[in-house]
MIKEKOL-131068 format. One record per residue (C-alpha): residue in one letter; z, y, x; residue number from 0. Coordinates in Angstrom, 2 decimals. Layout:
a,Z,Y,X,NUM
...
! end
This chain:
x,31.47,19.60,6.77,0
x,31.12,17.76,3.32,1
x,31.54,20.34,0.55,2
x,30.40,17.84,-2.06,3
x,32.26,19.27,-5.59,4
x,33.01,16.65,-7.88,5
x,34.25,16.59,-11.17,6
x,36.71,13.32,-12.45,7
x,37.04,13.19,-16.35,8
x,39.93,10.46,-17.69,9
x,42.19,11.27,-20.03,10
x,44.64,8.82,-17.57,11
x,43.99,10.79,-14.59,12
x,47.20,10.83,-13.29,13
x,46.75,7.04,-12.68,14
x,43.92,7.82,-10.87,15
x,45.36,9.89,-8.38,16
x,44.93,6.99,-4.87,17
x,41.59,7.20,-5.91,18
x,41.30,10.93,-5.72,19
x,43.28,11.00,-2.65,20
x,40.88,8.49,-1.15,21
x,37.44,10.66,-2.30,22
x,39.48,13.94,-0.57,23
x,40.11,11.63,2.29,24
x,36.42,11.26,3.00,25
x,35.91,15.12,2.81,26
x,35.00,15.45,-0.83,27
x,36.20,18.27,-3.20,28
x,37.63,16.50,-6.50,29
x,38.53,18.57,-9.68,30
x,40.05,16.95,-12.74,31
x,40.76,16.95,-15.85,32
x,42.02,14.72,-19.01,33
x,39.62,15.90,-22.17,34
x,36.26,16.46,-23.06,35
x,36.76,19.72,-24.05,36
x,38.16,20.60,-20.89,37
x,35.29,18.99,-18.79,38
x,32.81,21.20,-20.79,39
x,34.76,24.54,-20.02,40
x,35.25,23.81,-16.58,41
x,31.37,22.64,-16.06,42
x,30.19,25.61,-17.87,43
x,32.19,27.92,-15.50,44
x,31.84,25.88,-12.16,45
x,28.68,24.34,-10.77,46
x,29.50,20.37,-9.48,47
x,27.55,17.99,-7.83,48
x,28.25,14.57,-9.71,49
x,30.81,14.21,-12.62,50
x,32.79,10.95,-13.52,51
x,33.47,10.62,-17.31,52
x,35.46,8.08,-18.71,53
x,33.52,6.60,-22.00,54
x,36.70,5.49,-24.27,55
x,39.24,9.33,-24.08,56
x,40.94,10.20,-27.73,57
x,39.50,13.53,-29.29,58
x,36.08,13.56,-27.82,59
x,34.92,10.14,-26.34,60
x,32.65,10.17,-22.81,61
x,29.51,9.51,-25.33,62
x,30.05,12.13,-26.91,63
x,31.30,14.60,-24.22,64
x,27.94,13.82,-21.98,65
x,24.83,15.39,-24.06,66
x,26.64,18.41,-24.19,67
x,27.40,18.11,-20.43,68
x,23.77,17.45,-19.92,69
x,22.88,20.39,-22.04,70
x,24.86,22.97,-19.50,71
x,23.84,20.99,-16.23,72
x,20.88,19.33,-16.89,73
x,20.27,18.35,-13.51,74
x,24.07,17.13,-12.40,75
x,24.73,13.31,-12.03,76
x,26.74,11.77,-14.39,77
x,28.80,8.42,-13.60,78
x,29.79,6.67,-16.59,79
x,33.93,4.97,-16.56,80
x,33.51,2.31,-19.06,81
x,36.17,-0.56,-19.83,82
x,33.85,-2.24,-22.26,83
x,30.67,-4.37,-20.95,84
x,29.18,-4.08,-24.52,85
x,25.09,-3.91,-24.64,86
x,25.08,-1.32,-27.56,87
x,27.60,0.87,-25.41,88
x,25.65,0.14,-22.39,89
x,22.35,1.11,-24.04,90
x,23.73,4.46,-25.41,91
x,24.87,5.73,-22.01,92
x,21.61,4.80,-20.35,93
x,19.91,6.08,-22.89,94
x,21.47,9.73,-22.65,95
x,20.14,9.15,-19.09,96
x,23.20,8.64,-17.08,97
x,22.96,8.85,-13.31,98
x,25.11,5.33,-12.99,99
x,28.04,3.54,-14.03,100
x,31.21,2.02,-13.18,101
x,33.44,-0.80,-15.14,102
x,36.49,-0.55,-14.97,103
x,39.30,-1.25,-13.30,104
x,37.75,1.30,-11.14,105
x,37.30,-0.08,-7.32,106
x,37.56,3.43,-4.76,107
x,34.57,1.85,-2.48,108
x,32.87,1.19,-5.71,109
x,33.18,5.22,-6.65,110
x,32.38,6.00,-3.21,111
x,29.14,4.08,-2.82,112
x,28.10,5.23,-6.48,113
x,28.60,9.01,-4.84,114
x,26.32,8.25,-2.00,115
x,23.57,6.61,-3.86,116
x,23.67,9.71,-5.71,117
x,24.49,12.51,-3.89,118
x,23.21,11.90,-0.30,119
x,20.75,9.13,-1.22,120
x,17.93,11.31,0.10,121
x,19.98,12.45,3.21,122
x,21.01,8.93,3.52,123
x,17.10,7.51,3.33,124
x,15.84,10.22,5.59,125
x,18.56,8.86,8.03,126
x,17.60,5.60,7.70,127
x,13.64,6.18,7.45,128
x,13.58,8.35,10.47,129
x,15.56,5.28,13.09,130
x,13.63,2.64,11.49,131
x,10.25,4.89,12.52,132
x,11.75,5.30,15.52,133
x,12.25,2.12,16.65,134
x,8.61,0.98,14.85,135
x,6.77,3.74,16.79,136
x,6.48,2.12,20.16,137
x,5.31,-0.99,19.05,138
x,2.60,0.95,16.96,139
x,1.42,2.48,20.04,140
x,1.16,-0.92,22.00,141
x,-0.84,-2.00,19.30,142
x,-3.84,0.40,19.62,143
x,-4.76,-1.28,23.07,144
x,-4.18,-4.93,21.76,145
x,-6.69,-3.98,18.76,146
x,-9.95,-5.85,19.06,147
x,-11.35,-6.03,15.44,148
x,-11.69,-3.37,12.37,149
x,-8.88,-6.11,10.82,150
x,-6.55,-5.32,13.39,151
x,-7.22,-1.38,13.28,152
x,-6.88,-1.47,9.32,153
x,-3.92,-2.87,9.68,154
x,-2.59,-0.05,12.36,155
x,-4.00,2.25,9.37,156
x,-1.91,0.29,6.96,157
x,1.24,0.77,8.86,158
x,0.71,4.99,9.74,159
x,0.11,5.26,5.80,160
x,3.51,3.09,5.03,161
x,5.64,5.40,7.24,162
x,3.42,8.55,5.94,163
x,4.33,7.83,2.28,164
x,7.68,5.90,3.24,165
x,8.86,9.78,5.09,166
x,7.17,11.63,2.61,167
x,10.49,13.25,1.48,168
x,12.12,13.01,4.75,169
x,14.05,16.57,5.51,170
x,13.31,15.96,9.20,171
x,10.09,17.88,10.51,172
x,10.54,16.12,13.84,173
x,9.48,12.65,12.91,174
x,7.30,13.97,10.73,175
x,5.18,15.74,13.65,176
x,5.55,12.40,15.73,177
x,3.95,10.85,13.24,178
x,0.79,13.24,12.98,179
x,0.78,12.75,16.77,180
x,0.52,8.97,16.58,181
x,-2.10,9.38,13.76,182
x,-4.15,11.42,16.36,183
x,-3.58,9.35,18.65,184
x,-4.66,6.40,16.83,185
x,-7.69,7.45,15.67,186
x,-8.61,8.92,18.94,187
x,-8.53,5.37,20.07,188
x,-10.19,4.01,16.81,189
x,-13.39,6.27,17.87,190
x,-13.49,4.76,20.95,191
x,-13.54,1.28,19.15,192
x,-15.87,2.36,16.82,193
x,-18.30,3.60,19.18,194
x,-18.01,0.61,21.50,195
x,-18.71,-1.97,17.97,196
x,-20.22,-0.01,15.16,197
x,-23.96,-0.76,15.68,198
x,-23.45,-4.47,17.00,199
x,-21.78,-4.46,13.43,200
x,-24.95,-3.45,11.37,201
x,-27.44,-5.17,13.58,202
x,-25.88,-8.21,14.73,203
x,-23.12,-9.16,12.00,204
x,-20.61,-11.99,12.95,205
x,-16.79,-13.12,11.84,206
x,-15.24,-10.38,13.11,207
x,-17.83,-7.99,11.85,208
x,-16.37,-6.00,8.52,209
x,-17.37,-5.78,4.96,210
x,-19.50,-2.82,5.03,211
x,-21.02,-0.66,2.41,212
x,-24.20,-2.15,1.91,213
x,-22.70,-5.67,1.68,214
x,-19.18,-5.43,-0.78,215
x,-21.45,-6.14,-3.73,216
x,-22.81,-9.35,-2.26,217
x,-19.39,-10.42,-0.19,218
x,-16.65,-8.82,-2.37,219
x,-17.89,-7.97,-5.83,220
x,-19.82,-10.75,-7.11,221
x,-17.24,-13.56,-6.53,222
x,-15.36,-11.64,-8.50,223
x,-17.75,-11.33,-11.46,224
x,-18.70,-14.89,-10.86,225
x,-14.98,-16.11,-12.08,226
x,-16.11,-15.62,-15.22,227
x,-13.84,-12.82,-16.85,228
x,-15.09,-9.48,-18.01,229
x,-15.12,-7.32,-14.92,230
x,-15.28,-3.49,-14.42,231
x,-15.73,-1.78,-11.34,232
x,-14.20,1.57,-11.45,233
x,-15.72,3.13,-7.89,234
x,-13.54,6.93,-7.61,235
x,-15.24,9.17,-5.28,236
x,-13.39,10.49,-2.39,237
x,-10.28,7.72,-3.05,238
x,-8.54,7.12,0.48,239
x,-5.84,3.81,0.59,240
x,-2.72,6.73,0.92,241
x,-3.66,7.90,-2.62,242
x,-4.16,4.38,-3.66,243
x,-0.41,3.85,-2.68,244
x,0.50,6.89,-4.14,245
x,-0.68,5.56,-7.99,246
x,-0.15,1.87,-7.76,247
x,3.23,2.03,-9.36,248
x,1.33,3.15,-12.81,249
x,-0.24,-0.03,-12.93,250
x,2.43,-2.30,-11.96,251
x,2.78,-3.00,-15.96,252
x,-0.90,-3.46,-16.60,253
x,-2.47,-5.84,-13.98,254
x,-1.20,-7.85,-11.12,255
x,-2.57,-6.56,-7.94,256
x,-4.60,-10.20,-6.54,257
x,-6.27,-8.13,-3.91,258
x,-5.54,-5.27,-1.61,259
x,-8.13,-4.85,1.56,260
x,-10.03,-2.07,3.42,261
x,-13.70,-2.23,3.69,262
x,-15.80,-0.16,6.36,263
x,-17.54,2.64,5.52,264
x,-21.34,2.82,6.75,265
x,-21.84,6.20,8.72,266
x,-22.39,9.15,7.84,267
x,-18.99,8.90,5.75,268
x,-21.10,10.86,2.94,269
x,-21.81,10.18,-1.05,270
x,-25.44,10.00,-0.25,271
x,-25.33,7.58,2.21,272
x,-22.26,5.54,1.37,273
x,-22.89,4.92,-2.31,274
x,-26.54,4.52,-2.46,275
x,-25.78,1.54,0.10,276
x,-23.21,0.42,-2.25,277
x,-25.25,-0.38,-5.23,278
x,-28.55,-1.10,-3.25,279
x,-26.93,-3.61,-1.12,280
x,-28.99,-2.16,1.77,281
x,-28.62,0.43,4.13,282
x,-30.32,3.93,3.89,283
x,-33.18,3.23,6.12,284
x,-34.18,0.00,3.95,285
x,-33.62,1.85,1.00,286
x,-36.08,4.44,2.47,287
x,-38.89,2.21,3.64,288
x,-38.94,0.05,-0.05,289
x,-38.21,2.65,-2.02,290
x,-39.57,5.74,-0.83,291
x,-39.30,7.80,-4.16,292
x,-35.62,6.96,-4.74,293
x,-34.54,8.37,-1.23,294
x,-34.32,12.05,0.06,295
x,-33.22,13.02,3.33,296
x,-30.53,15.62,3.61,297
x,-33.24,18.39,4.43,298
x,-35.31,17.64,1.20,299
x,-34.59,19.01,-2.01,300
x,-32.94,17.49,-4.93,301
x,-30.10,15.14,-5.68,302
x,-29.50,12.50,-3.48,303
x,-27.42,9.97,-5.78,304
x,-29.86,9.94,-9.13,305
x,-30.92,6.03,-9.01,306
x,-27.59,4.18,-8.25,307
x,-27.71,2.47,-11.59,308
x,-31.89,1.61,-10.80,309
x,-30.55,0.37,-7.35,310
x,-28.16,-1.65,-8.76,311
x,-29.94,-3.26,-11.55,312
x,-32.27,-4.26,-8.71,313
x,-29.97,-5.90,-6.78,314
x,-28.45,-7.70,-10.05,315
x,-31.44,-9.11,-10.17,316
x,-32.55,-9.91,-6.92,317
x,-29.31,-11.69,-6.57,318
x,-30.20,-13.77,-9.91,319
x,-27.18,-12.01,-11.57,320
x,-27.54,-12.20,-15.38,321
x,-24.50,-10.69,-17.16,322
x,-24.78,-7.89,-19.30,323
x,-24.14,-4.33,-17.29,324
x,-22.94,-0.99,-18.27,325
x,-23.12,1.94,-16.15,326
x,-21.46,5.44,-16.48,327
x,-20.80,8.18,-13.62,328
x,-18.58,10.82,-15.21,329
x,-18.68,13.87,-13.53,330
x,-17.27,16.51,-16.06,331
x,-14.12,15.53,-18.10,332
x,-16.38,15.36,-21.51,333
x,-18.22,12.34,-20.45,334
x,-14.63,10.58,-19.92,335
x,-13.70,11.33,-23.71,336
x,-17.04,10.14,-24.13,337
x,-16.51,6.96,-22.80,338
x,-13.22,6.46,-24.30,339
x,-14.72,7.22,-27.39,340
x,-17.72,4.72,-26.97,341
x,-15.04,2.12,-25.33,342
x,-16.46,-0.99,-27.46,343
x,-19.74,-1.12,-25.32,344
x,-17.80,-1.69,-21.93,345
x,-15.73,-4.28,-24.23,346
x,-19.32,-5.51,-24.58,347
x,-20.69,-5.87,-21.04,348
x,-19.91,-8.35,-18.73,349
x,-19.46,-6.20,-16.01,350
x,-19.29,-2.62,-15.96,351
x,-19.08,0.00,-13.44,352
x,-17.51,3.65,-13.81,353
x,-18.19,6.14,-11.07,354
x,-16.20,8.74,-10.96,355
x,-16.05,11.69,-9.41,356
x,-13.15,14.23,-9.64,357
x,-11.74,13.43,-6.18,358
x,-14.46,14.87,-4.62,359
x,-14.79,17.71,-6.85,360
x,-11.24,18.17,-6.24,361
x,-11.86,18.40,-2.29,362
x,-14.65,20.92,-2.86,363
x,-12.76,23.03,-4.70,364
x,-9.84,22.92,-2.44,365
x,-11.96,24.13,-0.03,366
x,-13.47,27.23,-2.65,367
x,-10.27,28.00,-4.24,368
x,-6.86,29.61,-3.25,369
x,-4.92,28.45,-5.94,370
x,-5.68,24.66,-5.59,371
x,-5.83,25.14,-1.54,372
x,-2.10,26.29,-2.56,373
x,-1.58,23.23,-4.15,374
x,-2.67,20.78,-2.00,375
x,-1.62,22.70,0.99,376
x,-0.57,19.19,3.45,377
x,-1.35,15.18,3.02,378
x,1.63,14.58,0.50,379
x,0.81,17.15,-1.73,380
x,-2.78,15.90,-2.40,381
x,-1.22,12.73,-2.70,382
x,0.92,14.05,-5.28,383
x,-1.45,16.22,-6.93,384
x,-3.92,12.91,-7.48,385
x,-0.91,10.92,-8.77,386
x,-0.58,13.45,-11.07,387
x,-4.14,13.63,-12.30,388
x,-4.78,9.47,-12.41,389
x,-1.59,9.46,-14.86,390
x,-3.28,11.96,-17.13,391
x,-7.21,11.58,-16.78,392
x,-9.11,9.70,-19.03,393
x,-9.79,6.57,-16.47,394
x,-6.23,5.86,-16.63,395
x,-6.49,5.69,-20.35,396
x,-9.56,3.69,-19.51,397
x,-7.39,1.38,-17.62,398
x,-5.04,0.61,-20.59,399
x,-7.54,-0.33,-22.79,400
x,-9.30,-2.98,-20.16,401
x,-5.55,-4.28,-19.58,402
x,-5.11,-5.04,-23.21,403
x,-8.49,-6.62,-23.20,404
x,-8.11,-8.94,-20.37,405
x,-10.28,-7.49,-18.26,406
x,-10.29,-7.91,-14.52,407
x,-10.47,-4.44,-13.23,408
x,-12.14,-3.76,-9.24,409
x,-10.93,0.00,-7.90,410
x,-12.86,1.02,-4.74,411
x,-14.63,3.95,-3.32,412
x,-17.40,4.95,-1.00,413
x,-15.70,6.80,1.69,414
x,-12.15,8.95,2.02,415
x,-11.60,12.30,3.89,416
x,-9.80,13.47,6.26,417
x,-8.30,17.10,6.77,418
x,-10.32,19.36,9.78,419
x,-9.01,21.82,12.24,420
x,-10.76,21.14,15.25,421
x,-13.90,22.79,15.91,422
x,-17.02,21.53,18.17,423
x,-19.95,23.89,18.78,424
x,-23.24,22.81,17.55,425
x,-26.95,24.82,17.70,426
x,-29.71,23.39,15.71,427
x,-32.55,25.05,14.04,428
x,-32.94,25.73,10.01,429
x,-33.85,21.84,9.20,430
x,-30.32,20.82,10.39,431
x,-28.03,19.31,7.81,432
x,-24.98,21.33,6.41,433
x,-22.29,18.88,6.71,434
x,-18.72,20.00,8.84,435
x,-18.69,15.98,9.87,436
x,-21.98,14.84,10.62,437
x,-25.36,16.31,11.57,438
x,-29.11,15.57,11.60,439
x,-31.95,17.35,12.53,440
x,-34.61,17.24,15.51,441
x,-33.59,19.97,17.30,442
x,-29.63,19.41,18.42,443
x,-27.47,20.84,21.11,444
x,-24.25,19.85,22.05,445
x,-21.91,18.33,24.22,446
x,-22.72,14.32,24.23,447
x,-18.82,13.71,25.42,448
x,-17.51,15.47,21.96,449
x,-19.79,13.53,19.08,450
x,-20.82,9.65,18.55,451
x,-24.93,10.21,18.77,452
x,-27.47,8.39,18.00,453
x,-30.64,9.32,19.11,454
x,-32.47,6.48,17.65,455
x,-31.78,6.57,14.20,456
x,-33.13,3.01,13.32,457
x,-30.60,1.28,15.51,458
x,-27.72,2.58,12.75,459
x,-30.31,1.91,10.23,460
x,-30.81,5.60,9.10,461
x,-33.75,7.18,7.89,462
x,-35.60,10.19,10.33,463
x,-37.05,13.12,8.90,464
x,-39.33,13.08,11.89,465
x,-40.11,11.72,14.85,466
x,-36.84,13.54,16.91,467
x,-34.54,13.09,14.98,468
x,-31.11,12.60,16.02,469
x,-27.53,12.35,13.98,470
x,-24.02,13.48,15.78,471
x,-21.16,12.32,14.39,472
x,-17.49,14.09,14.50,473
x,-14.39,12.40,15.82,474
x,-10.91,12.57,14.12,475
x,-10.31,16.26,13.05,476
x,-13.10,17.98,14.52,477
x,-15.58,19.64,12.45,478
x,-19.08,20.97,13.74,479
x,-19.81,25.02,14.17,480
x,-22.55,27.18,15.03,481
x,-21.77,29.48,18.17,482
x,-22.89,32.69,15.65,483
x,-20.74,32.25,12.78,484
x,-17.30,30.07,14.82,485
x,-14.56,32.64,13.51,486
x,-16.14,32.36,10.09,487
x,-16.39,28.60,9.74,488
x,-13.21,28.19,11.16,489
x,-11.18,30.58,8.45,490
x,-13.35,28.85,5.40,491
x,-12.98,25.44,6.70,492
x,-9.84,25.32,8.67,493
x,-7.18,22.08,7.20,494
x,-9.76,21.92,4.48,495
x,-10.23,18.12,3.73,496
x,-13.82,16.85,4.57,497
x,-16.09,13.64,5.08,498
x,-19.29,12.37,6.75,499
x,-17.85,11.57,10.63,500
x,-15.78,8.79,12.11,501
x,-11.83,8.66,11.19,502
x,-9.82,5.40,9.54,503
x,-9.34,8.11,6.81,504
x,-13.23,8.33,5.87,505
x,-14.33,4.65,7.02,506
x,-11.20,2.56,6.41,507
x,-12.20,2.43,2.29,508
x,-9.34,0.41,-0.07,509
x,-11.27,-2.34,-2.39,510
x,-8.34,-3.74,-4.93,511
x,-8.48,-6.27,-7.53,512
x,-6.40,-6.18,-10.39,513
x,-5.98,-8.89,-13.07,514
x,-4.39,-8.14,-16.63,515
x,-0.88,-9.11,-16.71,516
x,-0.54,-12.13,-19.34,517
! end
C-alpha cells in the first residue's frame, strides 16, 4: 500500500485539482494548500514526504517560502513550480538546494516521474539492480570455466566489484548473499587457476603471462615517465580496485583517468614481499642472493621494508633512468603535512613516488580495535570509511596540487586484502612465520588438499631460511590456526580483513594513470 504524504503548494490550487486526482489515483496521499504561510504551519505540524511549491504565489513567493521549509524539514524533497525559465531564478532555487523542478504548465506524468525519482528512487534502483544481477549472474558463472588467462579472471573480478558497489545500497539481503556466494565461488575457481599457472608465470613468462610485482616498474611505470611529463607515483598500501571505485568520483575534476588495469600480485600477498619486488624490479629470492644485507626473512629480526628507496635508485639506474627522484613513505599523518608543506621539491623532481601507508594501518587496527571493527563492520563500509578518509587526508590535498601542476599522477599498490572466516589447522615449531594467510618455516604440518605449497621455495623465487623450508599459502577466506590456541584465533581474527595468501582481492592489484585535466 503506497502511503506516500505529499504536500502541493499553489496559490491556484483549485486549478490543479485533475492533477491531484491523478497523484490519489496512483495511491498517493496529497494535502494542499494556497499560501506560504499555510505550507509552513501545516509542515511544521505534519511530517511529508516531498512538497510541491509554486515559485511566483502573492504574499510570500516559493523562494521565499522554501528556506524556511528547509529549516523545519531539512531532509524533505522539495519540487520547485516555476512559470519562468529565467537563469537567475533558476540559480536561486538550486541554490537553496531544491530536490527538482517542474515548468509550468504542469504535465501530471511529469509530477509523477519527478515523485519517483525522488521518493522511491532507491526502491526503484534496488528493483532494477537486483533483475539486471539476476539475469547477469548466470553468464558470470559460465565464465569462470571459459577463463584461461589472469586477463580474463580480472575481468570476472571487474564485474563481481561492479555489481558489489552497483547493490551497495540495495534493501534486498537476498541478492546480496548470492552475490557473496558467486564471489566464493569465483575465487574458489581462481585458486585452482592460480595454482595450475602461477609458477609457469615467474619462471617461464609469455603473452599471456601478467604484469607482476617485480616487473610494473620496467613494463608499466617507465613508459609512463618516459612521455616526458612530471610523474608521481603515489603507491597506497593495502588499496584493493573496490576502494579504487569507491574514490574515483573525487578526481573526476582533476585528471582524466588514461589507464585503469589490474596487475598480479607476487605471492606471499605481504608488504615485505610485494613492495620490495616493486621497487627492486626483482623477486625476493634475487633480492636475497645480490643483496644479502637489504633482505630479512620473516623469522629474522628487524624491519623488512627499510631500503625500498636504495632498491629503487638501483634499478633507476640499472635501467639508465636519469630523471631527478623524490621519495617519501608517510606512515604517521605528520609526515603528510610535512610533505605538503615541503610540496616545491616534488614540483622539482621528475618523478616522485609517495608510499603510503594508512590502509594498512587501518586493517591492523580494525583487527585491534572495537570501535573501528564497528565501523568497518562488512565490505561497503570499509569502502565507505576509505572514501571518507582519501577526501580528507593529506594525499588528496597532495593530489590537487600535482593537478594544478600538470603532473601525470600513477595510483597503485602492492597487494589488497581480503576479509577471513575460515579456519585451516596448521602445527609448526617456534621459527614459523606469524601471518593468518601464508606460512614459512621448516617444520610444517597440514593438510596438502587445503593450502597452495611449495616445498621448493626457489621455483616461486622465494628466499629459505634453511635447507627445509617450505611456504603454504591460504585459499579465499581461510586463515591458518594452531590446533592449541583455534577458539582463540578464531574470536581475534574472525571477518577481520587480512593479506599474504591467494584471493583476486590480495593479487588482482589496480595500477591507474591519471593525466591533469587541461
Amino acid at each position: 500500500m503506497n502511503t506516500t504524504k505529499i504536500l502541493w503548494v499553489d496559490d491556484e490550487i483549485d486549478l490543479l485539482k485533475p492533477h491531484i486526482l491523478f497523484l490519489q489515483s496512483k495511491g498517493y496521499i496529497v494535502e494542499t494548500c494556497n499560501n506560504g504561510y499555510d505550507a509552513i504551519e501545516m509542515v511544521e505540524e505534519n511530517p511529508y514526504d516531498l512538497i510541491i511549491l509554486d515559485e511566483m504565489m502573492p504574499g510570500m513567493t516559493g523562494l521565499e517560502t522554501l528556506p524556511k521549509l528547509k529549516e523545519i524539514r531539512p531532509t524533505v524533497p522539495i519540487v520547485m513550480v516555476t512559470k519562468s525559465e529565467e537563469e537567475n531564478i533558476m540559480n536561486k532555487a538550486v541554490g537553496s538546494k531544491i530536490a527538482d523542478y517542474i515548468i509550468k504548465p504542469v504535465n501530471p506524468n511529469q509530477v509523477l516521474l519527478s515523485i519517483k525519482k525522488n521518493v522511491h528512487s532507491q526502491q526503484l534502483v534496488t528493483e532494477q539492480s537486483t533483475a539486471d544481477y539476476r539475469a547477469e549472474f548466470g553468464k558470470i558463472a559460465n565464465s569462470f570455466f571459459d577463463a584461461e588467462t589472469f586477463a580474463d579472471w580480472c575481468n570476472i573480478y571487474k564485474k563481481l566489484v561492479t555489481w558489489e558497489v552497483e547493490l551497495t545500497s540495495s534493501t534486498d539481503s537476498g541478492i546480496k548473499e548470492i552475490l557473496e556466494y558467486q564471489k566464493n565461488e569465483a575465487n574458489n575457481e581462481y585458486a585452482k587457476f592460480l595454482r595450475r599457472n602461477y609458477l609457469d608465470w615467474i619462471n617461464s613468462r609469455d603473452e599471456d603471462s601478467p604484469n607482476m610485482s617485480h616487473t610494473i616498474m620496467k613494463d608499466l611505470v617507465f613508459p609512463v615517465m618516459d612521455e616526458g611529463n612530471k610523474t608521481t607515483l603515489i603507491l597506497i598500501d593495502n588499496f584493493r580496485y573496490d576502494q579504487w571505485r569507491s574514490v574515483n568520483s573525487l578526481l573526476q575534476g582533476l585528471f582524466d583517468i588514461v589507464q585503469e588495469d589490474l596487475y598480479c600480485s607476487i605471492l606471499p600477498t605481504a608488504t615485505q614481499y610485494a613492495r620490495n619486488a616493486i621497487f627492486a624490479g626483482l623477486m625476493p629470492l634475487a633480492i636475497d642472493k645480490i643483496m644479502p644485507d637489504q633482505w630479512l626473512n620473516d623469522n629474522e629480526e628487524g624491519g623488512k621494508n627499510q631500503y625500498e628507496e636504495f632498491f629503487l635508485e638501483r634499478l633507476l639506474q640499472r635501467s639508465g633512468k636519469q630523471q631527478k627522484m623524490t621519495f617519501d613513505k608517510i606512515v604517521r599523518p605528520e609526515a603528510g603535512r610535512r610533505l605538503l608543506d615541503n610540496i616545491k621539491r616534488i614540483y622539482d623532481a621528475d618523478f616522485s613516488v609517495i608510499v603510503y601507508n594508512f590502509l594498512d594501518i587501518l586493517s591492523h587496527a580494525r583487527t585491534e580495535t572495537e570501535v573501528i571493527r564497528e565501523l568497518t563492520e562488512g565490505e561497503a563500509a570499509f569502502r565507505s570509511l576509505t572514501k571518507s578518509w582519501f577526501e580528507h587526508s593529506d594525499i588528496f590535498a597532495i593530489l590537487k596540487l600535482l593537478s594544478e601542476k600538470g603532473h601525470t599522477v600513477i595510483i597503485t599498490s602492492d597487494h589488497g586484502t581480503i576479509k577471513v572466516d575460515n579456519p585451516v589447522k596448521v602445527i609448526g615449531d617456534r621459527e614459523t612465520s606469524a601471518n593468518l594467510r601464508y606460512k614459512t618455516g621448516r617444520n610444517l604440518s597440514y593438510n596438502s588438499k587445503e593450502v597452495f605449497e611449495i616445498t621448493k621455495p626457489e621455483l616461486a623465487q622465494l628466499p629459505s631460511s634453511n635447507l627445509t623450508s617450505t611456504y603454504i599459502f591460504a585459499y579465499n577466506r581461510d586463515m591458518f590456526v594452531y590446533p592449541n590456541n583455534t577458539n582463540q584465533i578464531i574470536r581475534y581474527y574472525k571477518d577481520t580483513f587480512q593479506h599474504g595468501g591467494i584471493s583476486m582481492e590480495e593479487m588482482m592489484v589496480p595500477f591507474i594513470v591519471l593525466k591533469p585535466k587541461k
